[in-house]
C-alpha positions, -999 to 999 in steps of 0.1 A, spaced: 185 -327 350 206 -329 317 189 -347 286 207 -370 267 206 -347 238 227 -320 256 255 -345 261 254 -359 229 257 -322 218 289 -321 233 306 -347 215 316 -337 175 314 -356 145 340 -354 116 319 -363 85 334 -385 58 314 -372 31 305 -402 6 321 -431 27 299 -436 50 311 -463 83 276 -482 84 255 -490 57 222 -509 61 233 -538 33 187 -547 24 165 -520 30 140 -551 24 154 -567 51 145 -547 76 107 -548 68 115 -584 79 119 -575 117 92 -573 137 105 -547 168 135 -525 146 153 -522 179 179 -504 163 156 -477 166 152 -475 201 185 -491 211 210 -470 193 224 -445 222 230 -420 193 195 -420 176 213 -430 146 182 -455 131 146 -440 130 115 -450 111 101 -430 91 60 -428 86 62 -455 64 74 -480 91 110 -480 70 145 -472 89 163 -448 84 202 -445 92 219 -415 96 259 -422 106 268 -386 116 268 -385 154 276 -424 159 293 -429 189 308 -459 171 297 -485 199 285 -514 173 255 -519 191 237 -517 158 260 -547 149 244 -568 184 211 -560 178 209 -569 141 229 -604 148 197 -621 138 194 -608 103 233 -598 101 221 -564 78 245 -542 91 278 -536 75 301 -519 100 334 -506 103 353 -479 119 361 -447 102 386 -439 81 416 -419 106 406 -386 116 366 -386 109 342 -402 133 333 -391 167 358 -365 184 346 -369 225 347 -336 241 353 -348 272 373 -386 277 
């Protein structure tokens, strides 16, 4: 059986270094929510939390869904945009 990790390994990611698409607008806002879906929920593993209980967001290897964007509705802390022509995801395959 494949593991998501292999498929997401097929995809490639075009960094734009120093522009990143999604920003986390208060770190101090997070410590606010009580489950931090966005680290379970986002299909790339782009949000984790780190020892200290604190997420994390790392935007290379976002699929670009916005499902950060629907989980965080409640404390709207998540700037998002698409990618600036030619960086982002590059699908492999579709």
């Amino acid at each position: 059986m494949i593991q998501i990790e292999e498929k997401l390994y097929q995809n490639r990611y075009r960094v734009d270094e120093g522009r990143p698409h999604i920003k986390i607008k208060n770190r101090e806002t997070c410590t606010l929510c009580y489950d931090k879906s966005c680290t379970v929920l986002c299909p790339a593993g782009c949000y984790r939390k780190n020892e200290t209980e604190e997420v994390t967001l790392i935007t290379d290897g976002c699929l670009e869904c916005g499902t950060c964007q629907i989980i965080c509705m409640e404390h709207k802390n998540i700037q998002w945009e698409y990618p600036r022509g030619g960086f982002g995801i590059l699908y492999k395959f579709g």
